[in-house]
C-alpha positions in Angstrom: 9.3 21.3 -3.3 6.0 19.5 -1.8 3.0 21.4 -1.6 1.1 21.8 1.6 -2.3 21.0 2.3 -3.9 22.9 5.0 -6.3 21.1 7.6 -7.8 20.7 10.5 -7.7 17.2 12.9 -9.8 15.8 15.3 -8.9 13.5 18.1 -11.6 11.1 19.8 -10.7 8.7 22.4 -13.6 6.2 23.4 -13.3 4.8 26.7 -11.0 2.4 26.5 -8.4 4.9 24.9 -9.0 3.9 21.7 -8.4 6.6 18.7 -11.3 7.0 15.9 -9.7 6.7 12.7 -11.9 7.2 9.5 -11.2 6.6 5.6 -12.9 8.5 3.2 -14.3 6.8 0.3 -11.7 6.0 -2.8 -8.9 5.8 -0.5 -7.0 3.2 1.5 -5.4 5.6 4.1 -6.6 5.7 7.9 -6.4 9.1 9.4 -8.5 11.2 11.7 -11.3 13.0 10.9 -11.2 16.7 9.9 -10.5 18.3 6.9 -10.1 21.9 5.4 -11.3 25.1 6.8 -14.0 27.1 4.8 -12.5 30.8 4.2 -13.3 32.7 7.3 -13.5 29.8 9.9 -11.3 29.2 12.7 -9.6 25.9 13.2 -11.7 25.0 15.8 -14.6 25.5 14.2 -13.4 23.6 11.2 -13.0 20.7 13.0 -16.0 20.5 14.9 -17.9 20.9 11.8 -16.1 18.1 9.6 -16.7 16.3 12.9 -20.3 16.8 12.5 -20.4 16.2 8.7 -18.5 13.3 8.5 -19.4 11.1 11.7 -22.8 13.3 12.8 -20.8 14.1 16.1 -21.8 17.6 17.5 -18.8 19.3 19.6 -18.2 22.6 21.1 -15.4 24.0 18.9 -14.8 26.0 22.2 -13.7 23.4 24.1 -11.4 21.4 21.5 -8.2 21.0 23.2 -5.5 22.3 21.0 -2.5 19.8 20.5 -0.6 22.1 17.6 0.4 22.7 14.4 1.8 19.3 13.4 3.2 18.6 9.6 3.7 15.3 7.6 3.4 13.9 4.5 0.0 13.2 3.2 -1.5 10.2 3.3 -3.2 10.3 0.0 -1.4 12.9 -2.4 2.4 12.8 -3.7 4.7 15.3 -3.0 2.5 17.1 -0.7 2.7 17.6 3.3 -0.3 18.3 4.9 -0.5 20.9 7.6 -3.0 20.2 10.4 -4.1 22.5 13.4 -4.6 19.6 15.3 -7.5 19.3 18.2 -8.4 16.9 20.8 -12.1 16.2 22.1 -11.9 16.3 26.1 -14.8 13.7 26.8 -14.0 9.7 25.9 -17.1 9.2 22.9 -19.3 6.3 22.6 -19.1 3.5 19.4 -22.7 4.4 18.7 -22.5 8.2 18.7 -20.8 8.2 15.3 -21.5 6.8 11.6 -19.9 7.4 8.9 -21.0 9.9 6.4 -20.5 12.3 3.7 -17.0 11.1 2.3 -16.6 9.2 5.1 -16.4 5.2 3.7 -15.5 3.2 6.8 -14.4 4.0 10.9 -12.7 2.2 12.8 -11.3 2.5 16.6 -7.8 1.2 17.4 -5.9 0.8 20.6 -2.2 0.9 21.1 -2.1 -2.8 21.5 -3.6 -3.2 18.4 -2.4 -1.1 15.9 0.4 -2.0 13.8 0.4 1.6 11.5 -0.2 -0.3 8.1 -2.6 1.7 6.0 -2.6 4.8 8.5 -1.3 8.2 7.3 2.0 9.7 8.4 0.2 12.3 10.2 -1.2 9.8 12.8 1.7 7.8 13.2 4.3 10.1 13.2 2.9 12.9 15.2 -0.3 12.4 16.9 0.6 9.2 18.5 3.6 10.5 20.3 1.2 13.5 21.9 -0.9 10.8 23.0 1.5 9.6 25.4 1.3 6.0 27.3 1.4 3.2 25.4 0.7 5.3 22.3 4.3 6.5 21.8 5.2 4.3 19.1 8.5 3.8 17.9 
């Protein structure tokens, strides 16, 4: 039976619709930032702080837009599913307005037309895309 990991997920959409996707350092898997919730902290606030530590991105945990509870395998741990409360930001962010940091190696912004899902963990693919509706419904 596959443990669960739970975490919370951030969506940001730069103007052209593009989705921020982040890998931390010592991986090879894509995904979007976020991560795990201190003991005592909302979802919300979870994400708007991993936001902050990871890309130096302030946000209103207030107004993330909640998309669900979405589950898939995780991208960089056998036999484990990983459990996200899964947020997105409401306003389209600028290239410039995030760096990576902390555990945060590389970022990178990718378009439907663009993307081709190698190297991008299941939870983007299989259930975050689809909410994102358009051209991102990927089959």
């Amino acid at each position: 039976m596959p443990r669960l990991i739970h975490v919370t997920a951030v969506v940001l959409l730069d103007r052209e619709g593009r989705v921020l996707l982040v890998r931390k350092r010592g991986t090879s898997m894509w995904m979007n930032p976020g991560g795990k919730p201190h003991p005592g902290e909302s979802p919300a606030e979870a994400g708007a702080r991993e936001v902050r530590e990871e890309l130096g991105l302030r946000l209103d945990p207030a107004r993330l837009e909640y998309l669900g509870e979405l589950r898939a395998a995780a991208a960089n741990e056998a036999d484990h599913v990983v459990v996200a409360e899964t947020f997105r930001w409401p306003e389209v962010v600028a290239g410039d307005a995030v760096a990576p940091a902390a555990e945060i190696e590389a970022l990178r912004w990718v378009g439907p037309a663009e993307f081709d899902g190698v190297d991008v963990a299941p939870l983007f693919t299989e259930r975050i895309a689809p909410l994102l509706g358009g051209e991102w419904k990927l089959s």
